[in-house]
N, C-alpha and C positions, 0 to 999 in steps of 0.2 A: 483302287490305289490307296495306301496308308496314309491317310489325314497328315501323319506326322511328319513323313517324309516331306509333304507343301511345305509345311511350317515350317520345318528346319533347312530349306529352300528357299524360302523369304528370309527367315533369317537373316542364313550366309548373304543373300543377295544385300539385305539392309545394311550389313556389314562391310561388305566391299564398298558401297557408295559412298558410305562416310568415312573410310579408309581411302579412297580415293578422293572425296573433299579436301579431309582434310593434307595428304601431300599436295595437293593443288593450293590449298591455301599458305603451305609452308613453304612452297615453291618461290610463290608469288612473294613473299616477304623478302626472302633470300634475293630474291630477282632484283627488286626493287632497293635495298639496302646496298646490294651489290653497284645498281644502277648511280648511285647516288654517294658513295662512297669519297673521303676528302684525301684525295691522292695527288692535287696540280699545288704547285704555290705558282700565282701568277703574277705577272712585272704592268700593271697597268697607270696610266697617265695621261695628260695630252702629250700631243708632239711635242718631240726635242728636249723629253726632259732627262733621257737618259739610260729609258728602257734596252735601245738595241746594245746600247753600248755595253751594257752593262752583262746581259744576256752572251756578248762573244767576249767580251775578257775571262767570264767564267769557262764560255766552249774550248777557247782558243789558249786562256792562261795569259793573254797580253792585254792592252787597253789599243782597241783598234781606235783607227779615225773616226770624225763624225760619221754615223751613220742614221741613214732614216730609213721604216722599214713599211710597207705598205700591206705586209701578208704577218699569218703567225709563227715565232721561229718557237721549237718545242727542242726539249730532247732530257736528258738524266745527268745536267751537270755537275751536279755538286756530291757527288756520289761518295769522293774522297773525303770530303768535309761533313760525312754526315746527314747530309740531305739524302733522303731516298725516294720523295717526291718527283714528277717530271715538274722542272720550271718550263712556264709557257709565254712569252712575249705574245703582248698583245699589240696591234695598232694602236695609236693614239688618237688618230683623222674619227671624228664625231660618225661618220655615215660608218664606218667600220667597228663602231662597238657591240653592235647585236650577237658578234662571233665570240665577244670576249662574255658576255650577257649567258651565253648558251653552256659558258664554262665554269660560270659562278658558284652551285651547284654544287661543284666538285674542289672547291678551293677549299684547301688546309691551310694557308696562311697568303695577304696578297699581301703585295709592296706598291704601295699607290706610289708613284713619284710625283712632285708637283713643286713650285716655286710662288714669290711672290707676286711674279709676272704673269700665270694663269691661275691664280688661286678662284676669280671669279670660274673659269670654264670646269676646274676640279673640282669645284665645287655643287656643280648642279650635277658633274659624274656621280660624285659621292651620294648623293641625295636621291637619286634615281638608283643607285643600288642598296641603297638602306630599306627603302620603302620596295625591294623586288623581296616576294615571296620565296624567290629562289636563293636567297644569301641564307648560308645554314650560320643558326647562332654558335656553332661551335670554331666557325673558321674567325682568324683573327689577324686583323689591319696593322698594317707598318706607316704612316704619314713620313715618307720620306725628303726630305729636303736636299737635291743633289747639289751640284758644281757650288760647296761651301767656297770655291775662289773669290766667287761673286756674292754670295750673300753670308757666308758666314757658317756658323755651328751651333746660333742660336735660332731654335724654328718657333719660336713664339710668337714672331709677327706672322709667320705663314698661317701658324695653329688660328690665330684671333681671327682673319682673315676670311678662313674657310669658315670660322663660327660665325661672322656676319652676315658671310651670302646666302647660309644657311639660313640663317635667321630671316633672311629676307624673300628665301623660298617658301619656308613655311607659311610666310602671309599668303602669298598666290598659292599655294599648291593645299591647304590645309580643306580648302571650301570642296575640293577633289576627294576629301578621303586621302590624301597623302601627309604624313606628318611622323616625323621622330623627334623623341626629344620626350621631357614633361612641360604640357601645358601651363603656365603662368611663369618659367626659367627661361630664361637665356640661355639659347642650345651650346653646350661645350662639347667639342664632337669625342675629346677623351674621355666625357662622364655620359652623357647620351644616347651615345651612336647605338644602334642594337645589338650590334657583335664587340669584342674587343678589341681597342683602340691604343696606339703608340704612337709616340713622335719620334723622328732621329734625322740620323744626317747622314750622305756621303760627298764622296768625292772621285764619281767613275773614272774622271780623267786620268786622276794620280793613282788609282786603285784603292784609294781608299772607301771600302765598303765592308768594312768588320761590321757595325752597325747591323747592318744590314743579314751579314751571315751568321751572328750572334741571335739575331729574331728567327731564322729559318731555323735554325738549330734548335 
């Protein structure tokens, strides 16, 4: 048998391998980038702060009644306005946030809602999603302040609010390896936070939520 013909048989063969390496390895990038991709903006909060409602004035075009929602409502509503993201409502109920946890990931922009009256409970939210490997630094937070009826269209005492429960997680939670923020400052969550942070206001009841469609936008 002709020596060379081996040789140039080994070759080819060496050749396919790493030709097929490397699409396996191009594969896997594709796969993965695809996997991971920021296509949701999500409506997250505690209960009652305004999520459901907010999510069916956009589906439906009206300001439905109170609602609470105990599952995820999804769909492509803002399609007319320039969003081409799916918005995703999330629950609010504590034992129900692992579902919104598993969607983070994939957030292009969220809308925390939140008030002076749970700023402690949003606050340990916030903080437990700062500190998740899975928030991509390119996705970027709305602090939203809803029903201005009741509190107004200034959200500086909500802003402070959340900077001091934060502040006060960081004591207990730093000894864990959990911590944002720089060491020896006073956490400000719009200078701090690991992704990019805004404050604003709406007003679901009245439909006022330009605010809001101006950050999605």
């Amino acid at each position: 048998m002709d020596i060379s013909l081996i040789g140039n048989s080994e070759t080819l063969v060496a050749i396919l391998i790493v030709t097929l390496v490397t699409l396996l390895f191009l594969y896997r990038i594709v796969y993965i980038k695809s996997k991971t991709r920021l296509d949701l903006v999500l409506l997250l909060g505690p209960c009652g702060t305004g999520k459901t409602s907010l999510f069916y004035l956009w589906k439906n075009r009206k300001v439905p009644d109170t609602v609470t929602s105990q599952v995820i409502s999804r769909g492509f509503v803002l399609k007319e306005k320039g969003v081409d993201e799916e918005v995703v409502d999330c629950p609010g109920h504590a034992r129900l946030r692992n579902v919104a946890y598993e969607l983070i990931p994939r957030a292009k922009k969220i809308v925390y809602f939140a008030d002076p009256s749970n700023a402690k409970e949003a606050a340990e939210h916030l903080f437990q999603m700062f500190v998740l490997p899975k928030l991509s630094p390119k996705t970027e937070i709305m602090i939203c302040q809803n029903k201005t009826d009741m509190y107004g269209t200034d959200v500086t005492d909500l802003v402070n609010q959340l900077n001091k429960e934060i502040q006060i997680l960081q004591k207990t939670k730093s000894e864990d390896g959990e911590y944002v923020g720089v060491e020896g400052e006073n956490f400000n969550i719009l200078e701090h936070a690991p992704v990019q942070v805004i404050a604003g206001h709406a007003c679901v009841k009245s439909a006022s939520v330009d605010q809001i469609e101006k950050f999605l936008r």
